[in-house]
DRENTORKOL-3810 file (N, C-alpha, C; in nm, 4 decimals):
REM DRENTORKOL-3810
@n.u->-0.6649; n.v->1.4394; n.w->-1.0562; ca.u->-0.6660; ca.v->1.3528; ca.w->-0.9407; c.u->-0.5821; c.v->1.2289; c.w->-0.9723
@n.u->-0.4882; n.v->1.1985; n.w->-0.9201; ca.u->-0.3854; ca.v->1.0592; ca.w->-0.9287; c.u->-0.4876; c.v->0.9617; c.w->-0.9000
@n.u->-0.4258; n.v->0.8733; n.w->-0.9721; ca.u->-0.4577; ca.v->0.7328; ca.w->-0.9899; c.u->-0.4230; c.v->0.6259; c.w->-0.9377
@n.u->-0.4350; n.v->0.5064; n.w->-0.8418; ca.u->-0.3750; ca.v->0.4404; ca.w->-0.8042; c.u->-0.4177; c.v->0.3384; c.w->-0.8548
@n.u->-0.3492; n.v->0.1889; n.w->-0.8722; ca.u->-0.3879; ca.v->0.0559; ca.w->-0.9393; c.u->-0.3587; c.v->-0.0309; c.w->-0.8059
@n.u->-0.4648; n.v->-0.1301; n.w->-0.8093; ca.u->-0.4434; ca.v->-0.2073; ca.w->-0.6814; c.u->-0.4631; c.v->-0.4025; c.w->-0.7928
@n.u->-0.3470; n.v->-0.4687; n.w->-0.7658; ca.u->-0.3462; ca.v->-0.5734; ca.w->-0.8284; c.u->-0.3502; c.v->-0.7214; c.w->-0.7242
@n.u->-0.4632; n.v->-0.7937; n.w->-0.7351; ca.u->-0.5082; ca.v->-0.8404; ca.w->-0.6262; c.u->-0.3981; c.v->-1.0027; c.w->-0.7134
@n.u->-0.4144; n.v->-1.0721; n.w->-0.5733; ca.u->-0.3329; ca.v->-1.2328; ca.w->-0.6431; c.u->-0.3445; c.v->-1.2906; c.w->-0.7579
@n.u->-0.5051; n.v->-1.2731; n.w->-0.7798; ca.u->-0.5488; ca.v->-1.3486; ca.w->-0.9158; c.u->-0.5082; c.v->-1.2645; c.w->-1.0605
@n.u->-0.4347; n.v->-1.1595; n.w->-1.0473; ca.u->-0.4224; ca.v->-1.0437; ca.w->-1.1049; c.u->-0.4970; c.v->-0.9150; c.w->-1.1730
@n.u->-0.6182; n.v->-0.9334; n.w->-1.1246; ca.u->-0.7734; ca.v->-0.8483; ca.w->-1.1299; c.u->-0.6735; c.v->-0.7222; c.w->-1.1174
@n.u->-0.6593; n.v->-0.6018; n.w->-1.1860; ca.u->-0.6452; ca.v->-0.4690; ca.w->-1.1406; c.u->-0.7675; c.v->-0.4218; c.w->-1.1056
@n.u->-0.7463; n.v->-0.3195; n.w->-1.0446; ca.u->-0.8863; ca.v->-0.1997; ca.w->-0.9843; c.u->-0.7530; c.v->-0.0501; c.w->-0.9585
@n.u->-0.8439; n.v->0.0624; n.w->-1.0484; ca.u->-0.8075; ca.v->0.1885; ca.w->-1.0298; c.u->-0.9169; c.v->0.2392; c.w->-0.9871
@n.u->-0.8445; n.v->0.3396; n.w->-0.8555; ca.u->-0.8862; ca.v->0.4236; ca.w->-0.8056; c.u->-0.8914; c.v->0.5436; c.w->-0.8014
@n.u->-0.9243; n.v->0.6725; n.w->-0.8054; ca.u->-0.8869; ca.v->0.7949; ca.w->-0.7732; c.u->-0.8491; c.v->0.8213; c.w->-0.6374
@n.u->-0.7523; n.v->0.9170; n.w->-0.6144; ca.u->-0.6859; ca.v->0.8688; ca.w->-0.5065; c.u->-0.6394; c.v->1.0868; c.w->-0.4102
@n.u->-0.6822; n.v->1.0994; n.w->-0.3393; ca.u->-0.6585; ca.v->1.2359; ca.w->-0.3068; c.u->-0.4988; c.v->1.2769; c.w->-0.2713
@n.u->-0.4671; n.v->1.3612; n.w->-0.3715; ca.u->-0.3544; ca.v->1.4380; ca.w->-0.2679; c.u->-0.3553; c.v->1.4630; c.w->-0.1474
@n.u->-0.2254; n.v->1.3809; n.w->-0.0943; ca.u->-0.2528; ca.v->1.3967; ca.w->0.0830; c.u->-0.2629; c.v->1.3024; c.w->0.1401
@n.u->-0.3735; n.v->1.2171; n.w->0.0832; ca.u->-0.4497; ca.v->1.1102; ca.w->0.1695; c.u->-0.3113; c.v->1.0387; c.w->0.1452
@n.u->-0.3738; n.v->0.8608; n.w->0.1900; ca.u->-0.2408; ca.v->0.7555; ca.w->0.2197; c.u->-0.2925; c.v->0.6530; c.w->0.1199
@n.u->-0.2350; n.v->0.5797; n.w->0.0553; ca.u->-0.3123; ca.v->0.4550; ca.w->-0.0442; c.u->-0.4145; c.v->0.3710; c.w->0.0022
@n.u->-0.3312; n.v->0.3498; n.w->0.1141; ca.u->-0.4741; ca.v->0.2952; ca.w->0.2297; c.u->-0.5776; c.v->0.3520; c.w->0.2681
@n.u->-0.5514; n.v->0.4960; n.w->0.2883; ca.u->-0.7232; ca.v->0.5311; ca.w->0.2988; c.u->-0.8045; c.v->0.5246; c.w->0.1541
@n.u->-0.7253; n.v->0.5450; n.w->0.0493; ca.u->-0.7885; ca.v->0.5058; ca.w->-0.1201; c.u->-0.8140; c.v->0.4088; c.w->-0.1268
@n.u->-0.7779; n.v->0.2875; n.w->-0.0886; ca.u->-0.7988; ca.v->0.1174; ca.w->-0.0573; c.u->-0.9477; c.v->0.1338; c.w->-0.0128
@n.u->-0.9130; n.v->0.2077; n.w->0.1416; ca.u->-1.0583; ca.v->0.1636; ca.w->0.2194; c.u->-1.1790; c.v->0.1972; c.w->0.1196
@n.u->-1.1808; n.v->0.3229; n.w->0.0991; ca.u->-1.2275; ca.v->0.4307; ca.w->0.1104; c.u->-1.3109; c.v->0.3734; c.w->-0.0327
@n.u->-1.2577; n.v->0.2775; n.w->-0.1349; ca.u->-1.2870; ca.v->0.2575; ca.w->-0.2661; c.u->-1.2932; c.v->0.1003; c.w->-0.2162
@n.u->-1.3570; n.v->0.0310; n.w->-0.0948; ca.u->-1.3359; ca.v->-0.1169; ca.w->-0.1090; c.u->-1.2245; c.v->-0.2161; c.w->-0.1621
@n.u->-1.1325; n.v->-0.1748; n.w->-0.1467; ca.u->-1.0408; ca.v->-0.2961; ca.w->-0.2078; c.u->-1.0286; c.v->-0.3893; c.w->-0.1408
@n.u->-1.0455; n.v->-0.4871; n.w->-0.1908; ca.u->-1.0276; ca.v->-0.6548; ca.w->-0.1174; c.u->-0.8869; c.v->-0.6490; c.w->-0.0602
@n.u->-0.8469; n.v->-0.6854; n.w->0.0570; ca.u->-0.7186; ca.v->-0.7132; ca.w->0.1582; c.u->-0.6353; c.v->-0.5965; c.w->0.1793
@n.u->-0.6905; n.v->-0.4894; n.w->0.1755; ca.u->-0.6246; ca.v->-0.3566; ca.w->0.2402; c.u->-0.7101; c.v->-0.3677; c.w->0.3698
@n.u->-0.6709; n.v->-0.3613; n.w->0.5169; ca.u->-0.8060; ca.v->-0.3570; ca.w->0.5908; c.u->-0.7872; c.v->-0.2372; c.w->0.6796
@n.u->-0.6091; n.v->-0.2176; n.w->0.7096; ca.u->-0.6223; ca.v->-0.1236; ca.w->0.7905; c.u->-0.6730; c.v->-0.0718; c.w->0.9385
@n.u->-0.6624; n.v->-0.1717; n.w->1.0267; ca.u->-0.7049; ca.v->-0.1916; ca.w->1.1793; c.u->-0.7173; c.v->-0.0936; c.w->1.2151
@n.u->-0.5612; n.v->-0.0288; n.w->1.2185; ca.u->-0.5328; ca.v->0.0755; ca.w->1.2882; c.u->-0.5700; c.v->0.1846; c.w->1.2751
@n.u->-0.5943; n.v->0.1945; n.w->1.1094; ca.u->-0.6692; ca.v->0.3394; ca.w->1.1190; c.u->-0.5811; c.v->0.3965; c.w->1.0226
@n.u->-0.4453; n.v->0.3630; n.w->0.9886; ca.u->-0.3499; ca.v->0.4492; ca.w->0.9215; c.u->-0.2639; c.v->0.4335; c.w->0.9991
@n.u->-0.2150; n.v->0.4180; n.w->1.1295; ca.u->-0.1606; ca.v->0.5034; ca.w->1.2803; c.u->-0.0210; c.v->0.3703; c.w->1.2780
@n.u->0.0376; n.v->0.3121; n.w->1.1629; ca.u->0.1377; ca.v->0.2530; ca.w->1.1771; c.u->0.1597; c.v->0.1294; c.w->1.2774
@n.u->0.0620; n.v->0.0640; n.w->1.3129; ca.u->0.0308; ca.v->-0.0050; ca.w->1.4358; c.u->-0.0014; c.v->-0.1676; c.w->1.3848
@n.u->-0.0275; n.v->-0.1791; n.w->1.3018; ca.u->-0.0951; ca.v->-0.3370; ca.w->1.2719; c.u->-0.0429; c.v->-0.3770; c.w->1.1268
@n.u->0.0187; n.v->-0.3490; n.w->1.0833; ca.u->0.0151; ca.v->-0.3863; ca.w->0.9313; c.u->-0.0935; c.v->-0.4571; c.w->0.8444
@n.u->-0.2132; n.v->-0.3951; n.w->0.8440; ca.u->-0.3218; ca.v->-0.4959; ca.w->0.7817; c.u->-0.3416; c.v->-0.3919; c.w->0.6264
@n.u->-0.2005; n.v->-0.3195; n.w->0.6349; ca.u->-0.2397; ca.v->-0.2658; ca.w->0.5014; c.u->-0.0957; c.v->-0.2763; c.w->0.3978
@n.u->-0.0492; n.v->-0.4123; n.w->0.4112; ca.u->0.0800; ca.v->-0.4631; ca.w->0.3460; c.u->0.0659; c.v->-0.4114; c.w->0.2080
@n.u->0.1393; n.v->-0.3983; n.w->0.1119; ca.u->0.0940; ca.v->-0.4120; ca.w->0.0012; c.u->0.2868; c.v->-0.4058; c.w->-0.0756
@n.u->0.2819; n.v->-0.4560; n.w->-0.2032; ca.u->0.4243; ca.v->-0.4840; ca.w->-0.2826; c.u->0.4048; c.v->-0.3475; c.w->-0.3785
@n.u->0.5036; n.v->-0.2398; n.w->-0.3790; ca.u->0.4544; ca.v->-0.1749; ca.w->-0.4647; c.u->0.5732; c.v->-0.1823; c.w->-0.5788
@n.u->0.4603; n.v->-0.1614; n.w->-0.7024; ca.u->0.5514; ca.v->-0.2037; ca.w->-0.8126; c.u->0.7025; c.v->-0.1433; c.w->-0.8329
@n.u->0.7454; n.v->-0.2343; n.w->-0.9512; ca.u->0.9160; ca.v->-0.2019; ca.w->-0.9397; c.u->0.9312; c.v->-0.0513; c.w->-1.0035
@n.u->0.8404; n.v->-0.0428; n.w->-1.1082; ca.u->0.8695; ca.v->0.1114; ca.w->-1.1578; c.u->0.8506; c.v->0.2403; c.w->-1.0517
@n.u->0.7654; n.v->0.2033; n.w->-1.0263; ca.u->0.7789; ca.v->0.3135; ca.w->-0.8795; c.u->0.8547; c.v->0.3103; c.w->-0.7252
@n.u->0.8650; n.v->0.1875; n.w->-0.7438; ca.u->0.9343; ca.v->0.1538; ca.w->-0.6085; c.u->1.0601; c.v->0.2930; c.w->-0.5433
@n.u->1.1648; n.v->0.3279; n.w->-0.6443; ca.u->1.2241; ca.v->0.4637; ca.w->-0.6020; c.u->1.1870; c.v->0.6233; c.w->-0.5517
@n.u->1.0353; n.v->0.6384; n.w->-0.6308; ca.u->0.9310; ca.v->0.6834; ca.w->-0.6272; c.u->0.8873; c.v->0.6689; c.w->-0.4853
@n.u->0.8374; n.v->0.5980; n.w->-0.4517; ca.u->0.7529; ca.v->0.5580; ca.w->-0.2823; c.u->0.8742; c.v->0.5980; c.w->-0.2075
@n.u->0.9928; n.v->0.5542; n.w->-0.2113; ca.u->1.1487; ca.v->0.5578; ca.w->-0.0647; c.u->1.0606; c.v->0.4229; c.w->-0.0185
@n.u->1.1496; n.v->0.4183; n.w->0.0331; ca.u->1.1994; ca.v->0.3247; ca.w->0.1720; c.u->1.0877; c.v->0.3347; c.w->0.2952
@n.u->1.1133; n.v->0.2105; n.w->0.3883; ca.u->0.9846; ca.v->0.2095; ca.w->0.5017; c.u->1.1105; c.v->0.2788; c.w->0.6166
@n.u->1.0329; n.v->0.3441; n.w->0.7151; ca.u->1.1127; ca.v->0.4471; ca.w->0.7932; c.u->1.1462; c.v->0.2623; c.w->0.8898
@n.u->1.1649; n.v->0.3494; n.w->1.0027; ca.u->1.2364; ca.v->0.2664; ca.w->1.0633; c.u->1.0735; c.v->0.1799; c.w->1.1991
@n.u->0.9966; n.v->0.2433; n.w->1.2144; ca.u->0.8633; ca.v->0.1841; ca.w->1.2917; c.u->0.8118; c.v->0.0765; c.w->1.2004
@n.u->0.7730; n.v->0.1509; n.w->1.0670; ca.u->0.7383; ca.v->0.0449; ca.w->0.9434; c.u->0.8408; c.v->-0.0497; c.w->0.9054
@n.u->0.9389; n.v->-0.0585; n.w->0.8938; ca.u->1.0748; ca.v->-0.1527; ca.w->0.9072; c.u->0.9906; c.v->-0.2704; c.w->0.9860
@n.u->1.0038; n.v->-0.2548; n.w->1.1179; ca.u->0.9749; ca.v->-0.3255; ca.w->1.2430; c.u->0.8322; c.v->-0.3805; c.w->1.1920
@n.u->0.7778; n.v->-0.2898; n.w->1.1908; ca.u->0.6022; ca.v->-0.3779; ca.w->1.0890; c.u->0.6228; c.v->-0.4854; c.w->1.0641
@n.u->0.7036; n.v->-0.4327; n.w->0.8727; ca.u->0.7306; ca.v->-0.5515; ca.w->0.8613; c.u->0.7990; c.v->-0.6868; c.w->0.8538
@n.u->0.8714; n.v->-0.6315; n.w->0.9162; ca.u->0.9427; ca.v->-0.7533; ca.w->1.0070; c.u->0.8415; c.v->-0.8491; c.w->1.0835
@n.u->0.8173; n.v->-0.8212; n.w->1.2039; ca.u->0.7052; ca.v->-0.8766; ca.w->1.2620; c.u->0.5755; c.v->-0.8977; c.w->1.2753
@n.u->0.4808; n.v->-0.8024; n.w->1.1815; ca.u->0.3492; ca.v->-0.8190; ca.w->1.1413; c.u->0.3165; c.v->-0.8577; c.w->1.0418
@n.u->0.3935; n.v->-0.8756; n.w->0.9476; ca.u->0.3516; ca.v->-0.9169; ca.w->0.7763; c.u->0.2768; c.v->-1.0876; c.w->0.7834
@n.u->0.1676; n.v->-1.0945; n.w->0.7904; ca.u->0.1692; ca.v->-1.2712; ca.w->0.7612; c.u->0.1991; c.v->-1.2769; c.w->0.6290
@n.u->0.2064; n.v->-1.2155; n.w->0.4791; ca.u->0.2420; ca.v->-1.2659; ca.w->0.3572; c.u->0.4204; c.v->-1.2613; c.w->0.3514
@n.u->0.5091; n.v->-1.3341; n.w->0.2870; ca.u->0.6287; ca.v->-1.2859; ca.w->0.2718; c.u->0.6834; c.v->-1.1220; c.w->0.2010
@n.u->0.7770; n.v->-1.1121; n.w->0.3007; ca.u->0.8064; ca.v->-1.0072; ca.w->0.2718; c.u->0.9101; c.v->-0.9149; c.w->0.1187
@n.u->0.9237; n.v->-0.8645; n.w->0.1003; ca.u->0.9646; ca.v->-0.8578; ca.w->-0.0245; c.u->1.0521; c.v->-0.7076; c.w->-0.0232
@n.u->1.1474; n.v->-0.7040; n.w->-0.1123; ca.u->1.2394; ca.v->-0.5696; ca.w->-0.1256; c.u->1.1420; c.v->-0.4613; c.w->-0.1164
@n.u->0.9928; n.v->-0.4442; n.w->-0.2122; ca.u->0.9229; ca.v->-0.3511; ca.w->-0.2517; c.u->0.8200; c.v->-0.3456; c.w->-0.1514
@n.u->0.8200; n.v->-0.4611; n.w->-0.0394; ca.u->0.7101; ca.v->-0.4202; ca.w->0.0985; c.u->0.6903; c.v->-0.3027; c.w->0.1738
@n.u->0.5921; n.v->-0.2366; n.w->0.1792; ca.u->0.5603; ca.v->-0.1133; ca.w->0.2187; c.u->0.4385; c.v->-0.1287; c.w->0.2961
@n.u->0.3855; n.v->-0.0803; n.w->0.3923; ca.u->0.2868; ca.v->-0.0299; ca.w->0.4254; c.u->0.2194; c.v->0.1015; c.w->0.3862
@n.u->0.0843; n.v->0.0579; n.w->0.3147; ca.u->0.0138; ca.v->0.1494; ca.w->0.2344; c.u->-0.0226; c.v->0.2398; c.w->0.2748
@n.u->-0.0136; n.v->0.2428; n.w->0.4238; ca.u->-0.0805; ca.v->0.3726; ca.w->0.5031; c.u->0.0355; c.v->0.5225; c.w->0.5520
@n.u->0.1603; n.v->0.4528; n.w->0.4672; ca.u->0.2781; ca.v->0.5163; ca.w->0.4882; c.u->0.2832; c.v->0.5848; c.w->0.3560
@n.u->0.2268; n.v->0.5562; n.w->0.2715; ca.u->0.2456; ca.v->0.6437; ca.w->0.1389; c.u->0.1376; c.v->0.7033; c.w->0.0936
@n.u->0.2068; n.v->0.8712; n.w->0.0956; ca.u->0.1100; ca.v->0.9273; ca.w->0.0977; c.u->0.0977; c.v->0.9835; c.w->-0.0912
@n.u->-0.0399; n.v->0.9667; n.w->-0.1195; ca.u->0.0027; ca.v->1.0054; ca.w->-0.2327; c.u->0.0170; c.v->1.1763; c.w->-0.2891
@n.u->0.0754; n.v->1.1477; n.w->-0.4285; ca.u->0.1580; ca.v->1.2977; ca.w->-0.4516; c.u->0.0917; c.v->1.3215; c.w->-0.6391
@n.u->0.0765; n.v->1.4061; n.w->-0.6886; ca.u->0.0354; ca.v->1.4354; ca.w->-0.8501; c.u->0.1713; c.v->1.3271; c.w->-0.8546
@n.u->0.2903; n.v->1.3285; n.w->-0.8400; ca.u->0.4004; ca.v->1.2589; ca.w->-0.8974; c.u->0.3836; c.v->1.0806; c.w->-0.9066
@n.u->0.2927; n.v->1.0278; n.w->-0.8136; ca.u->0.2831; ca.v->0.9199; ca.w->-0.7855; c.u->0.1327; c.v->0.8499; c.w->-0.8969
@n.u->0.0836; n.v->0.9718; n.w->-0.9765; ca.u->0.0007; ca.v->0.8897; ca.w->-1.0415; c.u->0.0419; c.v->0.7854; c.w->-1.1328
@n.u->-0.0978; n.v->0.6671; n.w->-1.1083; ca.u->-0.0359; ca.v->0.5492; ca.w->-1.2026; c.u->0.0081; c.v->0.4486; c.w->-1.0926
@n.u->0.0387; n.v->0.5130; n.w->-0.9639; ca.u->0.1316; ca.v->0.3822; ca.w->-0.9028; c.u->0.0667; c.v->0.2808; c.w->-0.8476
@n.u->0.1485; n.v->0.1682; n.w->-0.8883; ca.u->0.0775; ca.v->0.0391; ca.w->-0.9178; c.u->0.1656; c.v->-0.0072; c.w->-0.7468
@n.u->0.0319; n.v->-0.1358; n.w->-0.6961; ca.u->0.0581; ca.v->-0.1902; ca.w->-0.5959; c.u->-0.0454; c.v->-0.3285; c.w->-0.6105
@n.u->0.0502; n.v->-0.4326; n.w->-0.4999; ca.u->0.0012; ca.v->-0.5790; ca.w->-0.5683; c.u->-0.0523; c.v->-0.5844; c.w->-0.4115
@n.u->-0.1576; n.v->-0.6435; n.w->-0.3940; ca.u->-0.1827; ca.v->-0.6827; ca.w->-0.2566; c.u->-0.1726; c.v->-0.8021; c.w->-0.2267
@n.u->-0.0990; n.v->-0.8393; n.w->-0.1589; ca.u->-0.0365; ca.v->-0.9839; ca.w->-0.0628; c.u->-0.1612; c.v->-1.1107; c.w->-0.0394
@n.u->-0.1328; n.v->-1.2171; n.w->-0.0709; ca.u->-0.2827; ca.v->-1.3463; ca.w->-0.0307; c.u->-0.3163; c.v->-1.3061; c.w->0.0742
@n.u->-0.2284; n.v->-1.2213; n.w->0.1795; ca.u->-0.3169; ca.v->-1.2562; ca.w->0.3176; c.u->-0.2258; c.v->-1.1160; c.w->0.3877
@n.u->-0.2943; n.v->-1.0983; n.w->0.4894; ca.u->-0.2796; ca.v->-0.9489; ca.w->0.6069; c.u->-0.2583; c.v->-1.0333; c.w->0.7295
END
């Protein structure tokens, strides 16, 4: 089962187990992580599930399509960053264990 690391501001890590398939964000919810909240459900709609994902994986994750683009552009209240993703867009893969993500002061 992949692993995901969630690294909050103060730099607290928390690993999770994380299902093939599912999205980081439902591993967020699903395992309590502080500032993943996820309004929408997953459904690309609110960005309340920002998150920076680290540089080693960052090639790993791709790029935000072009709806998530627009996210975060206009929904992010934390600044935005090269490695900004919405967590509910990555789905995880056996390849993605380990991948580390920082969660933003604020949604």
């Amino acid at each position: 089962m992949p692993k995901v690391v969630f690294i909050s501001l103060d730099g607290a890590q928390r690993v999770v187990d994380a299902n093939v398939g599912e999205s980081v964000m439902a591993a967020a919810v699903r395992n309590g992580i502080p500032g993943i909240i996820g309004e929408c459900g997953g459904n690309c709609s609110c960005a309340t599930c920002h998150v920076y994902v680290d540089d080693e994986f960052s090639a790993s994750v791709g790029g935000a399509g072009d709806m998530e683009d627009d996210l975060l552009d206009l929904g992010v209240a934390a600044d935005r960053r090269d490695t900004s993703r919405l967590s509910c867009q990555i789905a995880v893969t056996e390849d993605l264990d380990g991948l580390t993500v920082h969660v933003p002061a604020e949604q």
